[in-house]
C-alpha positions in Angstrom: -12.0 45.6 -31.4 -10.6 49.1 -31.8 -7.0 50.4 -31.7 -6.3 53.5 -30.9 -2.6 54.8 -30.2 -1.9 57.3 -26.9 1.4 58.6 -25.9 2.8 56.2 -28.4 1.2 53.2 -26.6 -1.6 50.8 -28.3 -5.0 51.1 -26.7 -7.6 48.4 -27.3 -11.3 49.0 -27.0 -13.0 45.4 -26.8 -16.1 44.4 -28.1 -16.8 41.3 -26.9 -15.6 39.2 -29.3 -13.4 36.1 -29.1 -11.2 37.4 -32.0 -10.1 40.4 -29.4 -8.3 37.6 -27.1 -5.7 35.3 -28.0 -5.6 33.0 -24.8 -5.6 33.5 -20.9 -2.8 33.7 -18.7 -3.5 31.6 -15.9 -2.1 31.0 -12.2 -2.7 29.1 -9.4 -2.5 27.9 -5.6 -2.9 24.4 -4.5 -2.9 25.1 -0.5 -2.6 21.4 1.5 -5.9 19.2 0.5 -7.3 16.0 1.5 -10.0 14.5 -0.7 -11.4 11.4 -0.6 -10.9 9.3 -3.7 -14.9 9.0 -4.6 -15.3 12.7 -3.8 -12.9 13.5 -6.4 -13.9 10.8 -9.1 -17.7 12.4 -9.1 -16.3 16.0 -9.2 -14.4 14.8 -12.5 -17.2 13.3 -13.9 -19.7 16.1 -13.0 -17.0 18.7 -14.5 -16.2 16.9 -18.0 -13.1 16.0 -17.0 -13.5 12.0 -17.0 -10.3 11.7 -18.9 -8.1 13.3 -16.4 -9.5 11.2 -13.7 -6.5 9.6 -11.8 -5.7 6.2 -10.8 -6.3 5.2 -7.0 -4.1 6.2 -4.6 -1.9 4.0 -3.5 -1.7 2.7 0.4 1.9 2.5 0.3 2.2 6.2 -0.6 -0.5 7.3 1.7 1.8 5.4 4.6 5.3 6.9 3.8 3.7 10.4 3.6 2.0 10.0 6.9 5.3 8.6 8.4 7.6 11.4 6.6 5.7 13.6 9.1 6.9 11.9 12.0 10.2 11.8 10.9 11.4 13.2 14.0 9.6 14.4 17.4 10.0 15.6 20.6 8.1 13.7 22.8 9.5 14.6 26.4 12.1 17.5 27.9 14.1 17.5 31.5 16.5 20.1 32.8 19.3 17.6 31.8 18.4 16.1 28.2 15.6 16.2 25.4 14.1 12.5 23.9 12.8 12.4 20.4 10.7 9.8 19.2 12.3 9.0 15.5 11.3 6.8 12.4 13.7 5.8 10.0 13.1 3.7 6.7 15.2 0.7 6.7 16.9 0.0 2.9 14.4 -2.0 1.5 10.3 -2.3 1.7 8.0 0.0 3.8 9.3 -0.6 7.4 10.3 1.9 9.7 12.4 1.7 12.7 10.6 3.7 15.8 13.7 5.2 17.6 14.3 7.0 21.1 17.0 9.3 20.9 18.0 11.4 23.9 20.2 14.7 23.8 21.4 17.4 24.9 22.1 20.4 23.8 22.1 19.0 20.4 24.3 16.0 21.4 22.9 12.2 20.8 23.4 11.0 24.1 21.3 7.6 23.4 20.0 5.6 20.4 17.4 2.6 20.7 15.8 0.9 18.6 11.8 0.5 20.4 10.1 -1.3 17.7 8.7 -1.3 14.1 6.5 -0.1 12.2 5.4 -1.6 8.6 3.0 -1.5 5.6 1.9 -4.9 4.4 1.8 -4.7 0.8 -0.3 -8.3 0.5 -2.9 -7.5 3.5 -2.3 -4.1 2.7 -2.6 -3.2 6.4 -0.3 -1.4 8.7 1.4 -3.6 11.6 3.9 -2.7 14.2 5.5 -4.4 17.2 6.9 -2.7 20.1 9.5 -3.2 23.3 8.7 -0.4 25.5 5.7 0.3 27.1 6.0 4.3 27.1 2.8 6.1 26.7 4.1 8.3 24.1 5.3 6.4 21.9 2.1 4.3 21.6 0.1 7.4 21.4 1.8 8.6 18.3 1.9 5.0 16.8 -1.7 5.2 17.2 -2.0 8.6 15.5 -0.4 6.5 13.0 -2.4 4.1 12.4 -5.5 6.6 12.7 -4.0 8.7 9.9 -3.2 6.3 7.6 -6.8 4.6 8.1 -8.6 7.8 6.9 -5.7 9.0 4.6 -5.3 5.9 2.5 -8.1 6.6 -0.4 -7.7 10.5 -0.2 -6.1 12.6 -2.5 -3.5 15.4 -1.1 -2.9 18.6 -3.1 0.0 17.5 -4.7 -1.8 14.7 -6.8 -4.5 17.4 -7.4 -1.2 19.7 -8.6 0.3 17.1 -10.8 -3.5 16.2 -12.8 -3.4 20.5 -13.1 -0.3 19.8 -14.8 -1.4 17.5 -17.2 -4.3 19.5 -18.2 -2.0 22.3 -18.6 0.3 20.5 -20.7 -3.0 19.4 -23.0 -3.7 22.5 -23.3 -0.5 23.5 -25.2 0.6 25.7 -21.8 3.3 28.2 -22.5 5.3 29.6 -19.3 4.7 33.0 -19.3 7.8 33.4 -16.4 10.9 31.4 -16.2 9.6 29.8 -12.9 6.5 28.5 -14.4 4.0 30.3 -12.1 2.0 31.7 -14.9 0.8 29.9 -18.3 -0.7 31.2 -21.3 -3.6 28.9 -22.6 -4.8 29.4 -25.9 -8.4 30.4 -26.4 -9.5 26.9 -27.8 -8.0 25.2 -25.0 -8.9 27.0 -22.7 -12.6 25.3 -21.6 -10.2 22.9 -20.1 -9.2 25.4 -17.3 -12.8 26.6 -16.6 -13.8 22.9 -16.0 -10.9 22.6 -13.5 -12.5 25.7 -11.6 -14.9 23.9 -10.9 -12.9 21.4 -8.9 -11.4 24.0 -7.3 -15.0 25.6 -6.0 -16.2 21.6 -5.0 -12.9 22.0 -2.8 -14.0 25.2 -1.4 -17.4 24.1 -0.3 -16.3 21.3 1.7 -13.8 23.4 3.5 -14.2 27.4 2.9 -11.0 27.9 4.7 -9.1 26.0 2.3 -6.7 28.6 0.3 -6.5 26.5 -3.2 -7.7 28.9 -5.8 -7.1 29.2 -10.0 -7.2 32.8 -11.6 -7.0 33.8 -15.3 -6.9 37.0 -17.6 -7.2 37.6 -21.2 -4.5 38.4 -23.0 -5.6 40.9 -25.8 -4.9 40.5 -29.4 -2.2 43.1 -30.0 1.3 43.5 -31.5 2.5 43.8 -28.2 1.2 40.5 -27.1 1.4 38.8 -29.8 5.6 39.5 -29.5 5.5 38.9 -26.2 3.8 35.3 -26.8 6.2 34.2 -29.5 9.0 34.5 -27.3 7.3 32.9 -24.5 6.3 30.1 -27.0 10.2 29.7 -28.3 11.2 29.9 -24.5 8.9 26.6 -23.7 9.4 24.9 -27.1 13.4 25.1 -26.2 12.9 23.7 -22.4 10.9 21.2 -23.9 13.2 20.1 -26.5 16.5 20.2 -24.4 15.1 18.2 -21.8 14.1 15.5 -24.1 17.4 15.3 -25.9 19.2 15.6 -23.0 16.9 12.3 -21.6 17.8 10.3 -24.8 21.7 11.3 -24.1 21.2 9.8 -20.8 19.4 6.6 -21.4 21.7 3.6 -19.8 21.4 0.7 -22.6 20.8 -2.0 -19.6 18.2 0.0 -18.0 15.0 -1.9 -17.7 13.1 0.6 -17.8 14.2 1.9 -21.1 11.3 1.3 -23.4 9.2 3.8 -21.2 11.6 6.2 -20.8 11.7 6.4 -24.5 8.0 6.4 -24.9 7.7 9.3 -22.7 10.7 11.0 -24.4 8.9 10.9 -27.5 5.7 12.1 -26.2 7.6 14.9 -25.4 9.1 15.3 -29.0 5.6 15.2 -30.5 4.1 17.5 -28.0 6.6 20.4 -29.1 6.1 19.2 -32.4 2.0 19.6 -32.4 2.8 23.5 -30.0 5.0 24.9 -32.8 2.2 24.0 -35.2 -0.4 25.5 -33.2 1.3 28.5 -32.4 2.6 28.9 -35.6 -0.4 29.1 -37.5 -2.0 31.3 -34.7 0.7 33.9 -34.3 1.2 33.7 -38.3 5.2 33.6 -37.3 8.1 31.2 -38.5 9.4 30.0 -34.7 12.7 30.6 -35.8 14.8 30.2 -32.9 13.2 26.3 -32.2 13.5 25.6 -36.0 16.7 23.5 -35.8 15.5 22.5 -32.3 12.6 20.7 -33.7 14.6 19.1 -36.8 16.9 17.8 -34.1 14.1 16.2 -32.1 12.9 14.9 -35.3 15.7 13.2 -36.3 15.7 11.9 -32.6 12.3 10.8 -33.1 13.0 8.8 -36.1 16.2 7.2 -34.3 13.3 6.4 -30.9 10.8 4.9 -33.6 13.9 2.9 -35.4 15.0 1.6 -31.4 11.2 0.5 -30.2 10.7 -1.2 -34.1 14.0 -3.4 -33.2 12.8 -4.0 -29.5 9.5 -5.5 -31.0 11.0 -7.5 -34.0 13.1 -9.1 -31.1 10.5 -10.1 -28.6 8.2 -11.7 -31.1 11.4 -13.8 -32.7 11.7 -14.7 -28.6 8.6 -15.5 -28.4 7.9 -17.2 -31.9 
């Protein structure tokens, strides 16, 4: 690589080699997806990334999301009023009351409960009963029960966005903006991302109209960047760090599910922990700002470790 400087600025001349780059800055769209579960496990395994497979998806999910989009519709209209089919959840399980509502001008004239709709967790099958006979309403419970039958083992883009998020946090992901929207991957991480492009051109190919795309750019080895990065790296280390000890502040002592908020908040201790390292040595900076940021977490750590020790020593004596 050659510097030259013009006007004042730095100009870089590449040369092809990987000391020149630093990382990629990377962005994304994940545009609305459905892909069946098998599709997506042989894409994973075909791409190396077997050990960012997810779980199956869950029916019970797959049945509120389907329902969440008949939340509300308008299923007839008169000179005089307006009726709305409706489903709403009742307190407890997955059941959903099927509603007629009439209105007009924005004014509930009429409410009626017509019937119910329900995911069986045991049969793991969608039932309903109803008491009207109204063509409408048994033509969207049918949609239903359609959707849910070819929805249940698919995928949607939003578990596809949340396993992008965990490779990007694996690969020791720095927000380049505030909102997230653009990530700096180190260099050695970054074979991660090119796997996941993959996934994102199997997507493509069995729908071409789909929008879901990933993009990256190398970020050059300058002074420039190099600034730019280890504020960007102090930025995410901070978020990172607040957000866990903000978490441990808020941990309710009778909360059951304690012990794994704790484990996660200490995964995210030791992941800032293992970034400042990495960036560290890579920039050749002291992280100056995060320094008493990650003593803090440490000592947190230590206090997490000293809590899950006790939690064990007490079980087995329950056991024993």
């Amino acid at each position: 690589m050659q510097r030259v400087r013009i006007g004042g600025s730095e100009a870089v001349f590449l040369e092809n080699d990987e000391k020149d780059v630093l990382g990629y800055a990377v962005w994304y769209t994940i545009s609305r997806t459905l892909v069946h579960k098998d599709d997506l496990h042989a894409w994973f395994d075909k791409h190396g990334l077997s050990r960012f497979k997810p779980a199956d998806p869950k029916h019970g999910d797959a049945f509120k999301r389907v329902c969440s989009e008949y939340k509300e519709k308008k299923i007839d209209e008169s000179t005089d009023s307006e009726t709305f089919l409706l489903l709403r959840p009742l307190e407890t399980g997955l059941t959903r009351k099927i509603v007629l509502e009439k209105r007009k001008e924005g004014k509930k004239l009429s409410y009626n409960v017509v019937g119910e709709i329900a995911y069986d967790e045991k049969s793991r099958n969608v039932n309903y009963s109803l008491r009207t006979a109204d063509p409408a309403v048994r033509d969207i419970v049918k949609e239903i029960l359609d959707r849910f039958e070819r929805e249940k083992d698919c995928y949607t883009d939003e578990h596809i966005r949340k396993i992008l998020h965990r490779i990007l946090d694996s690969c020791n992901r720095v927000k380049l903006k505030p909102s997230g929207e653009i990530y700096f991957i180190p260099l050695d991480d970054f074979y991660w991302i090119e796997r996941f492009s993959k996934i994102v051109e199997e997507i493509k190919r069995i729908d071409p109209s789909n929008r879901t795309e990933i993009w990256y750019a190398p970020i050059v080895n300058t002074e420039r960047h190099r600034r730019m990065l280890e504020i960007k790296v102090e930025d995410t280390l901070e978020e990172i760090l607040n957000s866990a000890i903000e978490r441990l502040l808020k941990i309710d002592s009778e909360d059951p599910s304690k012990v794994r908020q704790i484990d996660e908040i200490a995964k995210q201790i030791e992941q800032a922990t293992r970034m400042a390292e990495k960036y560290t040595k890579m920039l050749k900076v002291s992280l100056n700002r995060t320094t008493s940021l990650l003593e803090k977490a440490e000592r947190l750590l230590n206090k997490i470790r000293q809590i899950q020790f006790s939690q064990i020593e007490i079980k087995a004596k329950s056991i024993a």
